[in-house]
C-alpha positions in Angstrom: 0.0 0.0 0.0 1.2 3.7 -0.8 -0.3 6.7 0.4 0.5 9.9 -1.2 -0.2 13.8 0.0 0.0 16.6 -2.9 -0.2 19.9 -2.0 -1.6 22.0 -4.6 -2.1 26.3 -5.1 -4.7 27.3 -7.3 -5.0 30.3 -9.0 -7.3 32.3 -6.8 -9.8 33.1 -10.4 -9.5 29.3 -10.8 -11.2 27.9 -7.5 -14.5 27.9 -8.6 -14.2 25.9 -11.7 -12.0 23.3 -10.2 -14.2 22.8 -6.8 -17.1 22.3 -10.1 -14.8 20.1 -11.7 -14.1 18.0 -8.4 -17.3 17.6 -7.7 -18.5 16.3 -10.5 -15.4 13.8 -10.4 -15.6 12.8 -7.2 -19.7 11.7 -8.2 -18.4 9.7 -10.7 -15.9 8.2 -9.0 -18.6 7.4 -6.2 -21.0 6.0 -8.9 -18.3 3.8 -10.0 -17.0 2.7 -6.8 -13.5 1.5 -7.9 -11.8 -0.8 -5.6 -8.5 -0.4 -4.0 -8.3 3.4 -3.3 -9.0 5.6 -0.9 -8.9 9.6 -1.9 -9.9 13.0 -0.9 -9.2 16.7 -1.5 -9.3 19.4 0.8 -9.1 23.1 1.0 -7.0 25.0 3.7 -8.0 28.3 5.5 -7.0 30.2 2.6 -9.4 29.3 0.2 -6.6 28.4 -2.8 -4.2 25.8 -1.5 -5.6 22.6 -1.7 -4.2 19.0 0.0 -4.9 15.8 -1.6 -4.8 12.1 -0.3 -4.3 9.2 -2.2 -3.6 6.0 -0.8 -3.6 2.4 -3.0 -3.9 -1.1 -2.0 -1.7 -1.3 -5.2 0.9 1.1 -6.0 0.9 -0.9 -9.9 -2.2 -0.4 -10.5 -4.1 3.0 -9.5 -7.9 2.3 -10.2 -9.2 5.9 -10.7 -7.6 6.2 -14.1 -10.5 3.8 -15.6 -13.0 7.1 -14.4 -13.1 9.1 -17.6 -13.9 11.9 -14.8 -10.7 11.6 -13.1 -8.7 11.5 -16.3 -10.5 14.4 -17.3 -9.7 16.4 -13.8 -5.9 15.7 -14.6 -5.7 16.9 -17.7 -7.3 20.1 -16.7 -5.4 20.4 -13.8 -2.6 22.5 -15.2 -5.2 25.4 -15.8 -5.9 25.6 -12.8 -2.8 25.8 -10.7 -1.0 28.7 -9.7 2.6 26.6 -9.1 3.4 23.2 -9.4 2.4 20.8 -6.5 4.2 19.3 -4.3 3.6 15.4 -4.2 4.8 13.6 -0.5 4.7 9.7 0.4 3.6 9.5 3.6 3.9 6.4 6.2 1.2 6.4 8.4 2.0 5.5 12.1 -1.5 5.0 12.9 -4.8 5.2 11.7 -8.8 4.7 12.6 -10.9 4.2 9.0 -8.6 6.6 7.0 -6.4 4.3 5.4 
């Protein structure tokens, strides 16, 4: 299993139509209820930085690609973003129903 953090700044003209975008992945992502993967996205207190989790049962095989949605939020992505993120495997040392 991998988990992976990615801290991401977007463009402050740019949240809207990425929490849009988000949403609409994240419900198709729900309706298709891959396996193997847990994953969220947050916002921090100043409304544009943005922290993602990704964690895999698989680090070979990443599930979420086979949601056109998601594939379609990554290739937007770069429009959106003010710099580039910054991506961080993390080791957990404990953890109740996150990962």
């Amino acid at each position: 299993m991998s988990i992976r953090m990615v801290r991401a700044k977007v463009k402050a003209d740019k949240v809207a139509d990425l929490e849009k975008a988000a949403g609409e992945m994240f419900a198709a992502i729900e309706a298709a209820g891959p396996q193997g993967v847990r994953y969220a996205s947050c916002k921090l207190p100043d409304g544009e930085t943005f922290v993602i989790l990704l964690a895999l049962d698989d680090d070979e095989n990443n599930p979420l690609v086979a949601v056109q949605a998601f594939r379609d939020f990554q290739d937007n992505i770069r429009n959106w973003i003010a710099e580039p993120p910054a991506a961080e495997l993390l080791t957990p040392v404990g953890s109740y129903r996150l990962f």
